[in-house]
C-alpha positions in Angstrom: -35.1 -49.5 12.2 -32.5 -47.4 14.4 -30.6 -51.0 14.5 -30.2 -51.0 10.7 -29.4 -47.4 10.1 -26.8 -47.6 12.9 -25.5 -50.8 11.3 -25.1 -49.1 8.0 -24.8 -45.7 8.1 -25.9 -44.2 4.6 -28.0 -46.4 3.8 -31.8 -45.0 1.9 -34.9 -45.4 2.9 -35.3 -48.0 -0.8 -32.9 -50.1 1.0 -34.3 -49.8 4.8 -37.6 -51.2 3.1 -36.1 -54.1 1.1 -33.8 -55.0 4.7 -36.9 -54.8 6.8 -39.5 -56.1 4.3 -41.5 -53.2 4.6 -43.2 -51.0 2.1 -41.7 -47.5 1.1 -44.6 -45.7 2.5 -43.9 -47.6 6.3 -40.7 -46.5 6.4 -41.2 -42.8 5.0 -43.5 -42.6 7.8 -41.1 -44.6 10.4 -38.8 -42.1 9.6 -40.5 -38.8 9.4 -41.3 -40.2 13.2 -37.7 -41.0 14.2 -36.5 -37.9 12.7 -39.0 -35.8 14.5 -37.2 -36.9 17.9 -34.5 -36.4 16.1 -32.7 -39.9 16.0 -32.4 -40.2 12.4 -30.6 -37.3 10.2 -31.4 -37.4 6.5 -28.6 -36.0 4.2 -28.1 -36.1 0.3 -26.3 -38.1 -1.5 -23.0 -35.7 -2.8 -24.0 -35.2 -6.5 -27.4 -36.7 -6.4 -30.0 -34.7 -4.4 -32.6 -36.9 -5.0 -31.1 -39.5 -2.6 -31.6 -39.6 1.0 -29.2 -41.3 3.1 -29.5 -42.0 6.8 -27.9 -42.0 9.6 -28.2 -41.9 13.4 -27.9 -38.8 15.0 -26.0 -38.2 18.4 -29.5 -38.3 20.3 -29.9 -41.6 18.7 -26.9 -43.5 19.0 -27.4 -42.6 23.0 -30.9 -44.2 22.6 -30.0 -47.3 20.6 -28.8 -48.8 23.9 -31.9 -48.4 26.0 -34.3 -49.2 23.6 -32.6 -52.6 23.0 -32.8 -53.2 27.1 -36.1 -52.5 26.9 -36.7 -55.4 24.0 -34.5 -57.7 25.7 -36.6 -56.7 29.0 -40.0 -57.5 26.9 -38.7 -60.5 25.5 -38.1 -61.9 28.9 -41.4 -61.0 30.2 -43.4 -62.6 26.9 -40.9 -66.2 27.4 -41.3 -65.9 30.8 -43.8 -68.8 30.5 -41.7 -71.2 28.4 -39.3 -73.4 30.3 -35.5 -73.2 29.1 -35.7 -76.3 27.1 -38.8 -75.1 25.5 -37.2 -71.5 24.7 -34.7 -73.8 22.6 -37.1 -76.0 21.3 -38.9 -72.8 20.2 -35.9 -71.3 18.6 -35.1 -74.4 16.8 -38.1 -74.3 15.3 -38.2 -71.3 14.3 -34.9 -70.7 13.2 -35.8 -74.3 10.4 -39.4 -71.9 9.7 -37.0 -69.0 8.1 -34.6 -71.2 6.7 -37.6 -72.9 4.6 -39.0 -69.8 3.5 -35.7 -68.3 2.9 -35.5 -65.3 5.5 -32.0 -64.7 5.8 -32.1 -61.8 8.3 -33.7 -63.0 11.4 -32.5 -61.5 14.5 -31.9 -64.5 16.8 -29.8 -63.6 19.9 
C-alpha cells in the first residue's frame, strides 16, 4: 500500500481498493494503521471535503526503502529452495496465469 500511495500521490482510498483489489473497509483499516505510525497523511480534496487524498509522509517515504529490503530479503528466503531455472520456470508461469485471467498489475521484479 505505501508503494501505491508513494507512486501516486493523491490518490483516495476508492482508488487504493480498486489498484489493490481490496475492499473499502481493508483499506480504511490499512490506513487508519499506516497513518497511526504516521506514514500516510490524509488531506482533503480543495473544494470537496468529502475526499480524502493520500500521500506519504516524510516518516514514510524514509521507510518505503527498508520495508522493500525486507520483502526482497523474504522473497529470497521463501525461493531459496527453487533452483534458478526453476525461479524462471515459476515466473513464466505465473506471469501466462495473470495474463489469462487479466491481472494487469502484477509486481514481477
Amino acid at each position: 500500500m505505501l508503494c501505491q500511495v508513494g507512486k501516486r500521490p493523491g490518490t483516495t482510498p476508492g482508488e487504493l481498493a480498486a489498484a489493490l483489489e481490496l475492499t473499502r473497509g481493508a483499506v480504511s483499516r490499512i490506513i487508519d494503521k499506516l497513518e497511526a505510525k504516521n506514514w500516510i497523511a490524509r488531506s482533503a480534496r480543495p473544494g470537496d471535503n468529502r475526499v480524502q487524498l493520500l500521500s506519504l509522509t516524510r516518516r514514510g517515504d524514509g521507510i518505503l526503502p527498508r520495508l522493500a529490503e525486507i520483502a526482497d530479503r523474504s522473497d529470497l528466503d521463501f525461493f531459496a529452495g527453487l533452483a534458478t531455472d526453476e525461479r524462471v520456470i515459476l515466473r513464466r508461469l505465473l506471469g501466462k496465469l495473470a495474463q489469462f485471467h487479466q491481472i494487469g498489475d502484477v509486481p514481477i521484479d
